[in-house]
C-alpha positions as CSV (number, residue, x, y, z in Angstrom):
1,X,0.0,0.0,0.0
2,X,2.7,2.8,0.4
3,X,4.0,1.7,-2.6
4,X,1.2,3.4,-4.6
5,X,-0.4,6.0,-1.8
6,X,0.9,9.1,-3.8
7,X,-0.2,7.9,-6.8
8,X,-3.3,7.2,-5.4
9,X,-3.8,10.9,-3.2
10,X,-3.1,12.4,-7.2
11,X,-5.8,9.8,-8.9
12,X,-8.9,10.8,-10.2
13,X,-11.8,9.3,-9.1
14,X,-11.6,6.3,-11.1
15,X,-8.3,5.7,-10.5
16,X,-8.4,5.7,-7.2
17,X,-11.2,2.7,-7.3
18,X,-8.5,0.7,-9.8
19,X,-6.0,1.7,-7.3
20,X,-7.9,-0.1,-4.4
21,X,-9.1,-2.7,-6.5
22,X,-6.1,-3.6,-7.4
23,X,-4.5,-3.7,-4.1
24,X,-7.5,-6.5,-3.0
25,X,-7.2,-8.4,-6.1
26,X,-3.2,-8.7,-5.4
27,X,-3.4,-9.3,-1.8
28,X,-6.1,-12.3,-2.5
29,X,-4.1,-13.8,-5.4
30,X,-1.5,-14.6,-3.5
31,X,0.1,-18.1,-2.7
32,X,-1.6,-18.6,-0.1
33,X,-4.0,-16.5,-0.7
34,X,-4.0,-13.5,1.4
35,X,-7.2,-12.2,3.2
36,X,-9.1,-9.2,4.9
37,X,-10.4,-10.1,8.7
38,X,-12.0,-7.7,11.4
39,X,-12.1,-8.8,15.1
40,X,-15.8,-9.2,16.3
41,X,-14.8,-7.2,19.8
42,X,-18.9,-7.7,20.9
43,X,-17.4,-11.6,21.4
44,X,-15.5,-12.6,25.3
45,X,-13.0,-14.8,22.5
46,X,-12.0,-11.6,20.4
47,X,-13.4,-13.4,16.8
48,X,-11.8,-12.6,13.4
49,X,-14.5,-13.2,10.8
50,X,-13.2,-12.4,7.4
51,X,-14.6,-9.5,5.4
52,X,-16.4,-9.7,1.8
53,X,-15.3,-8.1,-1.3
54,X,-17.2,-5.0,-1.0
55,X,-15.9,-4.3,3.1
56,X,-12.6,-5.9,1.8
57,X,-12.5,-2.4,-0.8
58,X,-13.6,-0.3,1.7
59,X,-10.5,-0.8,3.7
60,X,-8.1,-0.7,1.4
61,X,-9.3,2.6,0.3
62,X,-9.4,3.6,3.9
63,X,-5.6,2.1,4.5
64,X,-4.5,4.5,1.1
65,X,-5.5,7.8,2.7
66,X,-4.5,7.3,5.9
67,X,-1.1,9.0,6.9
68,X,2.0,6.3,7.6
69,X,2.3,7.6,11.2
70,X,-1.8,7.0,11.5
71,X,-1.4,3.9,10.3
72,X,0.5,2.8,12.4
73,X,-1.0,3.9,15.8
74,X,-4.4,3.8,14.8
75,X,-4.8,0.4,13.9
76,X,-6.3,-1.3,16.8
77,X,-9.6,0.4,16.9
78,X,-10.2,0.8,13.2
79,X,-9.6,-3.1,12.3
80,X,-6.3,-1.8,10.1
81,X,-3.8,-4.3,10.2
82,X,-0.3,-3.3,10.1
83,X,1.0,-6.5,9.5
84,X,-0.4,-10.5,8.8
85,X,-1.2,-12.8,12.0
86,X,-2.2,-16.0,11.1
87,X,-5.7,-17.4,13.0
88,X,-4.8,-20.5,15.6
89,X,-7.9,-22.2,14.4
90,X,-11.5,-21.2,12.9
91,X,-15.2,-22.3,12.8
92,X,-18.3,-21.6,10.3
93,X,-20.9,-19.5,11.8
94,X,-23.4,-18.6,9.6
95,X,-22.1,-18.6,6.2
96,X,-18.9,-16.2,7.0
97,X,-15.7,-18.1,8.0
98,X,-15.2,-16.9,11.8
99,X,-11.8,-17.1,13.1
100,X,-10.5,-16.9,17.0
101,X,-7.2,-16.6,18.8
């Protein structure tokens, strides 16, 4: 992501959808493929469900305007991850894969 920020910050409109697009399509092509999870903080075991496509987008586009020094301190409350944690195990709760530490 702060590979591209500035170019993103100078996009038009429809570049900066590409832009985010992009960065979602990337991140879930990967071997393994990479994914977008929010902790469901309402649950005593602290969750991680992972996020559709449209939520995944939202996201990213919040994660390219956000300033590097944000990102990094703001991360806990806004479900930003600064870097990948992988889940110690996971169930299926009602169609969305639900993940817990």
């Amino acid at each position: 992501i702060c590979k591209i920020k500035k170019e993103y910050m100078k996009g038009t409109l429809d570049e900066k959808n590409k832009y985010a697009q992009d960065v979602v399509d990337k991140i879930k092509s990967l071997n393994p493929p990479g994914r977008f999870l929010k902790q469901d903080i309402t649950c005593a075991r602290r969750s991680w469900y992972e996020l559709g496509e449209k939520d995944a987008y939202v996201k990213t586009r919040q994660a390219l305007v956000k300033k590097v020094g944000q990102q990094n301190n703001h991360h806990k409350s806004t479900g930003l991850a600064t870097g990948i944690e992988l889940p110690h195990d996971h169930d299926v709760i009602s169609g969305k894969r639900k993940y817990s530490n």
